[in-house]
C-alpha positions as CSV (number, residue, x, y, z in Angstrom):
1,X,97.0,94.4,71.6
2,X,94.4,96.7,70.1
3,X,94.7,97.4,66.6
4,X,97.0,100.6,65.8
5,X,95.2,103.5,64.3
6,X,95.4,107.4,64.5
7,X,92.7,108.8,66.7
8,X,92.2,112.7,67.1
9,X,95.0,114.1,68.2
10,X,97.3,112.4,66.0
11,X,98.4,113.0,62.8
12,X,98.5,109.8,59.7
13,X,102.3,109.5,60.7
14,X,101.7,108.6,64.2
15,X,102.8,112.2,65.3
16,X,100.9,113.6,68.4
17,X,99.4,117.2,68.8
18,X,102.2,117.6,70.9
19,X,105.3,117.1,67.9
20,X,106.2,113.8,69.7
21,X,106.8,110.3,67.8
22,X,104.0,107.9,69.0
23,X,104.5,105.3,66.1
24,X,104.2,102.0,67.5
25,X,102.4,102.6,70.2
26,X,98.6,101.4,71.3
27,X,97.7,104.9,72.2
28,X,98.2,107.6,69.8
29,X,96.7,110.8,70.6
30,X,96.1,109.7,74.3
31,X,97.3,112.7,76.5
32,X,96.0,111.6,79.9
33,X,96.5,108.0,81.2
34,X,94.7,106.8,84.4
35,X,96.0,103.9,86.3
36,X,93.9,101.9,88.8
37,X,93.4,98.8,90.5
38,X,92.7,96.8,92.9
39,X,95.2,97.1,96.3
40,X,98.1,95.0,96.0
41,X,97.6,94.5,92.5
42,X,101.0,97.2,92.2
43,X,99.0,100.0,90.5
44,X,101.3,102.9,92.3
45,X,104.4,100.6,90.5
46,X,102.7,99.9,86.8
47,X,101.9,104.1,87.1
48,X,105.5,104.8,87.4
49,X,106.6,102.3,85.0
50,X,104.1,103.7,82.6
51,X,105.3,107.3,82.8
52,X,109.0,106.1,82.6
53,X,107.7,104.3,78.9
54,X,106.2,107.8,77.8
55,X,109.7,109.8,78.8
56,X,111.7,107.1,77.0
57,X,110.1,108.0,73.9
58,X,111.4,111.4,74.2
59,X,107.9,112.6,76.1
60,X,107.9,115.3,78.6
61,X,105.8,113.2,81.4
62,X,104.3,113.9,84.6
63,X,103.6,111.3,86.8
64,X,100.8,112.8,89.6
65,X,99.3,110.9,92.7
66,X,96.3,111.9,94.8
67,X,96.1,109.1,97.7
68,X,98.4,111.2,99.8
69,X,101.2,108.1,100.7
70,X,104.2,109.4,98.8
71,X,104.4,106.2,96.4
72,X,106.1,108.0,93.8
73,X,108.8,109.5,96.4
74,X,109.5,105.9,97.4
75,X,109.4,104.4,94.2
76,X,112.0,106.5,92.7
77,X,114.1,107.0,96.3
78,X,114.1,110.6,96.2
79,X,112.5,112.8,99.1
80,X,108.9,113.2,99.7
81,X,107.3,115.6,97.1
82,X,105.6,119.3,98.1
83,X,102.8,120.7,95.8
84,X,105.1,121.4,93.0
85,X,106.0,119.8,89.9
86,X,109.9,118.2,90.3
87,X,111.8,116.5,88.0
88,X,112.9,113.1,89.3
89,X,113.8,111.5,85.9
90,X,116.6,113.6,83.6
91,X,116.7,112.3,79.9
92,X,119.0,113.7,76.3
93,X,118.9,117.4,75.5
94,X,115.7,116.8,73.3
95,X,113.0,115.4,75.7
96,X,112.6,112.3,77.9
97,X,112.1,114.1,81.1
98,X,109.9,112.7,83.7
99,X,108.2,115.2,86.6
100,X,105.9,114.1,89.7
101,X,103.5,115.9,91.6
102,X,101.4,114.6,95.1
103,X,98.4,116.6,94.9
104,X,97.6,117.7,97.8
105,X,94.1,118.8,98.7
106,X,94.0,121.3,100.7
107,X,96.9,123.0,98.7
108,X,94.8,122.5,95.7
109,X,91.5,124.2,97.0
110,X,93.9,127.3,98.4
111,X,95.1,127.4,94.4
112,X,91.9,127.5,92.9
113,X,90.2,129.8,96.1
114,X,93.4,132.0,94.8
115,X,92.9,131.5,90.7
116,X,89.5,132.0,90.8
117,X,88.5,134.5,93.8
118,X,91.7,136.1,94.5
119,X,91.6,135.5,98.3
120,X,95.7,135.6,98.3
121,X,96.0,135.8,102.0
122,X,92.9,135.3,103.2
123,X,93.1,131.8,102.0
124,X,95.4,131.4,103.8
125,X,93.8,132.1,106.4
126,X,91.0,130.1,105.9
127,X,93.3,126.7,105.9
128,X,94.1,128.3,109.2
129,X,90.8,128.2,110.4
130,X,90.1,124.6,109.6
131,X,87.7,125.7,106.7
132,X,89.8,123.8,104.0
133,X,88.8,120.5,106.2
134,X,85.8,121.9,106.9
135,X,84.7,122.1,103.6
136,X,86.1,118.5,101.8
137,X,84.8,116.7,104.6
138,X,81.0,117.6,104.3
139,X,81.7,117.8,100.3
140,X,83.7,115.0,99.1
141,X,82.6,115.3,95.9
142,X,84.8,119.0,95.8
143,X,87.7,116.8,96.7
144,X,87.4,114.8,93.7
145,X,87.0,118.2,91.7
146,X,90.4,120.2,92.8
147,X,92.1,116.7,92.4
148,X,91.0,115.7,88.8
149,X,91.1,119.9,88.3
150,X,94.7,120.0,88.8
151,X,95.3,117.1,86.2
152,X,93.0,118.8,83.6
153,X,95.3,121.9,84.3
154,X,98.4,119.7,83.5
155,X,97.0,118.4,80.4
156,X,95.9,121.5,79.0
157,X,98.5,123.6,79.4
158,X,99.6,124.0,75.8
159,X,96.3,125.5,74.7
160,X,96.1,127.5,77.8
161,X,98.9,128.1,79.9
162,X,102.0,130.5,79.1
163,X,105.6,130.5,81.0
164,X,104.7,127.3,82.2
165,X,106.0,123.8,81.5
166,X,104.2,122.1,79.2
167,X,104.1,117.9,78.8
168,X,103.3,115.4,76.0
169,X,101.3,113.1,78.7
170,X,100.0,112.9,82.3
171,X,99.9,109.4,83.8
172,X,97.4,109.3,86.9
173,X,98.2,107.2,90.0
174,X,94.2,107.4,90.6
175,X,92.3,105.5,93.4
176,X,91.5,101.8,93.6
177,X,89.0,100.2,91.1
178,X,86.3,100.5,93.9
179,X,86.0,104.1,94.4
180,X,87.7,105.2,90.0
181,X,83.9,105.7,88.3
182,X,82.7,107.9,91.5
183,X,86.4,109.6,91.6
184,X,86.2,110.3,87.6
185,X,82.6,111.3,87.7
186,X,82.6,114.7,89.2
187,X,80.1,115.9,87.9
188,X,77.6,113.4,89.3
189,X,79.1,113.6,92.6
190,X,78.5,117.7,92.6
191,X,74.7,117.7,90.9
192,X,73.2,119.0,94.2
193,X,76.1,120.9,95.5
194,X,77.3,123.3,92.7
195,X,74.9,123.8,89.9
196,X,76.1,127.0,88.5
197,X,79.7,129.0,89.3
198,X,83.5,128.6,88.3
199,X,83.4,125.1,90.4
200,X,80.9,124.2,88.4
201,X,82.4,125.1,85.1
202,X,85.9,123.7,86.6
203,X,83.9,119.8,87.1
204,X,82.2,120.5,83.1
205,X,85.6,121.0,81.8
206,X,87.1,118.1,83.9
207,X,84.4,115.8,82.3
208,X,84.7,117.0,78.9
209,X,88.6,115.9,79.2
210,X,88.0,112.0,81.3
211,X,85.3,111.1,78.1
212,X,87.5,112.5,75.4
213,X,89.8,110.6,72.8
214,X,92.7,112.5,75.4
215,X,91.9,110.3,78.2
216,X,92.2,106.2,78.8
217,X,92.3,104.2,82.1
218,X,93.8,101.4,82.7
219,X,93.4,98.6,85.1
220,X,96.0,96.5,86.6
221,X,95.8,93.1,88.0
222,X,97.0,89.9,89.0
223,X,96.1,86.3,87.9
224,X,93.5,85.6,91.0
225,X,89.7,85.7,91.4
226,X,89.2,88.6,93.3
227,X,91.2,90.9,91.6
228,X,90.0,89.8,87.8
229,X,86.1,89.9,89.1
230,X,87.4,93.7,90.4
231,X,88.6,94.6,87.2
232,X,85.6,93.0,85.4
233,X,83.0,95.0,87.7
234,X,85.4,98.6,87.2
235,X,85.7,97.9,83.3
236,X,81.8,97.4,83.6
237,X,81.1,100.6,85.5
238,X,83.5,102.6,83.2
239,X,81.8,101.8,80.2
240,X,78.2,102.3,82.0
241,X,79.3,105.9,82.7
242,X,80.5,106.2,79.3
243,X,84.0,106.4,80.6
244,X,86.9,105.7,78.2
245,X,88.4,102.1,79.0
246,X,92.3,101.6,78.2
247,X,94.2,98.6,78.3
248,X,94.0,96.0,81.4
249,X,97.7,95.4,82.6
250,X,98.5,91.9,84.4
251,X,100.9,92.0,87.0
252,X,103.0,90.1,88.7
253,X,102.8,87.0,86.3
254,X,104.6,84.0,86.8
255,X,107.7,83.5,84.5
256,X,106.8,79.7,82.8
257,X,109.3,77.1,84.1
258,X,107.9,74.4,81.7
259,X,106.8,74.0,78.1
260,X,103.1,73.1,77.3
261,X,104.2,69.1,77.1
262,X,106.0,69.2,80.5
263,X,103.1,70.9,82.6
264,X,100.6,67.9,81.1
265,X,102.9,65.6,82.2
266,X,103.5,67.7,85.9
267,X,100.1,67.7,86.1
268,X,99.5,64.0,85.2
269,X,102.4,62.3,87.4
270,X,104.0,61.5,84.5
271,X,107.1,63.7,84.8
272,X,109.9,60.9,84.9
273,X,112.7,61.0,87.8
274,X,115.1,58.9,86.8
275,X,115.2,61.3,83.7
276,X,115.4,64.4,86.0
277,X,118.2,62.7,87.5
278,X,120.1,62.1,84.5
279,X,119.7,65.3,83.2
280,X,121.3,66.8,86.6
281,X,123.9,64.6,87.0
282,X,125.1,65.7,83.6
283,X,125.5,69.0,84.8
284,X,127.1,68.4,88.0
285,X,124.4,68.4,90.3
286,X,124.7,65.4,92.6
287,X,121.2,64.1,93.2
288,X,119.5,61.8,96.0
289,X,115.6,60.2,96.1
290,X,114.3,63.6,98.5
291,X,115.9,65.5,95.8
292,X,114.6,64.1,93.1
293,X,110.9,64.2,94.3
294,X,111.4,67.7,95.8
295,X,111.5,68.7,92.0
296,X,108.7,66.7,91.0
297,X,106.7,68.1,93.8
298,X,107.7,71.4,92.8
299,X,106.8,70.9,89.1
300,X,103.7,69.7,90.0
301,X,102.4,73.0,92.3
302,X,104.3,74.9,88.8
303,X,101.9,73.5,86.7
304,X,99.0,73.9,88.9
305,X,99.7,77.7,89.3
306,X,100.2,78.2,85.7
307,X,96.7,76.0,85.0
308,X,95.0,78.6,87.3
309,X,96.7,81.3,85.8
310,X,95.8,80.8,82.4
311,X,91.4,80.4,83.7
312,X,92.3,84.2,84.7
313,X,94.1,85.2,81.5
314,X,91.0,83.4,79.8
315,X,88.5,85.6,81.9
316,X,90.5,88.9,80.9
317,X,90.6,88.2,77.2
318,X,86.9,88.3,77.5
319,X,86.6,91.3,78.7
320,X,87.2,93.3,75.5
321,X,90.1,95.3,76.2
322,X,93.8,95.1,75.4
323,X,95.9,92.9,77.8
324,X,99.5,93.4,79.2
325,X,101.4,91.6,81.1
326,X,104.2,92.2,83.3
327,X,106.5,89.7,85.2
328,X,107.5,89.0,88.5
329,X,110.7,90.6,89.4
330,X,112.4,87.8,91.6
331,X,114.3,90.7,93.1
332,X,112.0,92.8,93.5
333,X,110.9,96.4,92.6
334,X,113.3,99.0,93.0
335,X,114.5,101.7,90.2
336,X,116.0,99.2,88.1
337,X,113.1,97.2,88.0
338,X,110.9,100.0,87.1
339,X,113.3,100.7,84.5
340,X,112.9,97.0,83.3
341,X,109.2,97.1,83.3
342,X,109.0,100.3,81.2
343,X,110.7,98.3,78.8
344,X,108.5,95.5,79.4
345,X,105.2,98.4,78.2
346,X,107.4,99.9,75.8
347,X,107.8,96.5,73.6
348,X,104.3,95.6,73.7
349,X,102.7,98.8,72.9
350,X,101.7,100.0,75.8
351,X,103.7,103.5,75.6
C-alpha cells in the first residue's frame, strides 16, 4: 500500500474535484487510470474489475478499450459496443453507474475531422475512400493521438463540456506493457509529423493530462519471470519518460493451502503420512497408501509453487510501487467474479 495522502485534486477530507468520497482509498485525486500488462497476465479483466471498484463507491465510471477485441462486451455478457458511451452497470439513485466505450479509430478521426474542420459529410466520405486507413497506417503515431484524445475528452468534460455526461474517473484498457510508453507518448511519436495545428494542440493537451497528478497506470501481472521482468522494464520506461507510475496489481495468485511450518516440512519430506491419515479418517475419508502419498506429492509441488511465488513477490516489492494482489478464481471469471475482485481492489485500497 502507498501511504494515503491528498494530492491535487482532492480536498483534506478525501473529497475529489468531482464531490465524490475517495476516503480510503490509494488514489485520491486520480481521475484517469491506465491499465496494462503483459498478454495473459488478465489486464482486459483487472480494467473491469477496477472500474466496477470506482462505481461502487458511488463514482460515475467509464470503462474505455482501444485494442479493438470487444473485451469489455464479453466480460460483462452484453452485446458488442458501437462508438458510444453505454451503460452496462446500473447502481442507487445517487451514483454508482458504470459506462464502456470501444474506441474505434477510424470513428474517432471522422469525430475530430468533424470537431475541428467541420467536414460533416465529406468525412464521410473520405472513410469511403479509404483515406481514414490511408492515413493511420503511414502515421501510427495519429492513431495513438484520436485514441488517447477521446480519453482526454472523457476526463475533461466537467471543465469543458456542456449537455454531456460527465464521470468521476476513466479506467483505460490500454495496450500491453510493450507498446504503453510509445502508446502514452504522443507527442514523441508526432515530433516530425505535426509540429503546429489543432492535432498538434490535441497531442500537447493529451500529454499535459498522462504526466499530471490526474493520471496513474497500473501494471498487472502474474507470479512468473517473464511477466515480472515485463513489468520491471514498463515501470522503468514509464518513469524514464516521466510518466506517472500507479500501483502494480498481481494476478492470478495462488490461494495458500499450507501454513509457513507445513510448506518447510512439504518441502523437506518431512510431512508425516500416517498423521495425514489420521486426520482423514477422522472426517470420514477412507484412505489407502496411493492416497496418502498422492497428498504428499501434492503438498510437495504446493510448496514449491508457493516458494517460487514468493522470489516474484520479492522482485515486485523492489520495484517501488504499491502491490495488489488478486486471487485465482477456481471457477473462473465471469460477472460474479468480477464483482468479487472489485471487492478484492476495493479492501485493499486500490479504488
Amino acid at each position: 500500500m502507498v501511504k494515503r495522502t491528498s494530492p491535487a485534486g482532492t480536498d483534506s477530507a478525501g473529497t475529489d474535484s468531482a464531490g465524490t468520497d475517495s476516503a480510503g482509498t490509494d488514489w485520491q485525486g486520480v481521475r484517469l487510470h491506465v491499465v496494462t500488462g503483459k498478454g495473459g497476465t488478465g489486464k482486459s479483466t483487472i480494467s473491469a474489475a477496477l472500474a466496477l471498484a470506482l462505481a461502487s463507491r458511488g463514482k460515475q465510471v467509464l470503462l474505455c478499450e482501444v485494442e479493438g477485441r470487444q473485451g469489455i462486451a464479453q466480460l460483462f455478457d452484453v452485446p458488442p459496443l458501437p462508438y458510444e458511451e453505454r451503460r452496462i452497470v446500473a447502481g442507487p439513485d445517487d451514483g454508482g453507474d458504470l459506462f464502456a466505450l470501444a474506441i474505434d479509430t477510424e470513428a474517432a478521426l471522422l469525430e475530430y475531422l468533424s470537431m475541428y474542420y467541420r467536414l460533416g459529410r465529406a468525412g464521410k466520405a473520405l472513410d469511403r475512400f479509404g483515406v481514414v486507413d490511408f492515413a493511420t497506417t503511414i502515421a501510427p503515431g495519429v492513431r495513438d493521438v484520436l485514441l488517447t484524445g477521446k480519453v482526454y475528452e472523457a476526463v475533461h468534460r466537467n471543465r469543458r463540456t456542456k449537455n454531456a455526461r460527465r464521470y468521476d474517473a476513466v479506467v483505460l484498457d490500454a495496450p500491453p506493457t510493450g507498446r504503453i510508453a510509445q502508446f502514452l507518448n504522443v507527442n514523441g511519436e508526432l515530433a516530425g509529423l505535426a509540429r503546429v495545428g489543432p492535432i498538434r494542440s490535441q497531442a500537447d493537451n493529451v500529454m499535459a493530462l498522462l504526466h499530471s497528478s490526474l493520471t496513474r497506470v497500473h501494471l498487472v501481472t502474474v507470479l512468473e519471470d517473464m511477466p515480472v521482468q515485463e513489468t520491471a522494464d514498463g515501470i522503468e520506461e514509464l518513469r524514464r519518460d516521466d510518466l506517472p507510475v500507479g500501483g502494480v496489481v498481481v494476478n492470478l495468485a495462488h490461494r495458500a493451502e499450507l501454513d509457513e511450518e507445513e510448506r518447510d516440512q512439504a518441502l523437506s519430506g518431512q510431512l508425516e503420512g500416517d498423521a495425514l491419515k489420521a486426520d482423514l479418517e477422522m472426517v470420514g475419508v477412507s484412505t489407502s497408501r496411493p492416497l496418502v502419498e498422492g497428498l504428499l506429492e501434492e503438498a510437495r509441488e504446493h510448496a514449491e509453487r508457493r516458494e517460487l511465488e514468493d522470489e516474484q513477490r520479492r522482485r515486485i516489492q523492489s520495484l517501488g510501487a504499491p502491490t495488489y494482489e488478486l486471487p485465482r478464481l477456481p471457477d473462473g471469471i465471469d460477472l460474479g467474479g468480477l464483482y468479487e475482485l472489485a471487492g478484492e481492489l476495493r479492501g485493499q485500497g486500490m479504488a
